[in-house]
Steps between C-alpha positions, in 0.01 A plus 500: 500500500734213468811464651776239554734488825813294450723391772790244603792639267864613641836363492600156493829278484506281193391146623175689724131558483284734485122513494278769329162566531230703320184591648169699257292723643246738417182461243486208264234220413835196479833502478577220181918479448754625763866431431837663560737695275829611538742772345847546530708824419537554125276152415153471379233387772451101532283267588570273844184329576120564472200318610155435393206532732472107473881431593661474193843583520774668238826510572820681318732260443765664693268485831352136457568268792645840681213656528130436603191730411186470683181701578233537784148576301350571841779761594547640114879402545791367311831437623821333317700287746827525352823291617867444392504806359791619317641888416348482151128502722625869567189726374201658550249259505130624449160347601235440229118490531279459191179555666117601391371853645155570585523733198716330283640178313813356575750691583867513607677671832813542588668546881745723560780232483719402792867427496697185495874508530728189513855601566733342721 
């Protein structure tokens, strides 16, 4: 019904970028938050940055003036522009919708999660 496609992560030398994206599809009245979580082996999942259908931004402190979130309303994206990234960046890092079904309140998705590794 609703689905999330993530794309953008691999491997990286510390010092690079890398830009994900996040694109919704499927059946839902409006998409309201969309943000982007990461997990690393062995730690609890964390927040990086999410975004508010106006443009209000929140950052984790370990990503701000690193990284940059932004969405496309139009398109139903979200992507995370994310620079001078270091090893500790290493994780999983999972797109979040909070959207509105046809059939139901708010309500949260997850994508699969794509892979980030920075190793020299």
């Amino acid at each position: 019904q609703v689905h999330l496609v993530e794309s953008g992560g691999g491997l990286v030398q510390p010092g690079g970028s890398l830009r994900l994206s996040c694109a919704a599809s499927g059946s839902f009245f409006r998409i309201n938050d969309m943000g982007w979580y990461r997990q690393a082996p062995g730690k609890e999942r964390e927040l990086v940055a999410t975004i508010t259908t106006g443009g209000r931004t929140n950052y984790a402190d370990s990503a701000k003036g690193r990284f940059t979130i932004s969405r496309d309303n139009a398109k139903n994206t979200v992507s995370v522009q994310m620079n001078s990234l270091k090893p500790e960046d290493t994780a999983v890092y999972y797109c979040r919708a909070a959207l509105n079904t046809y059939s139901s309140g708010n309500y949260v998705y997850w994508g699969q999660g794509t892979q980030v590794t920075v190793s020299s």
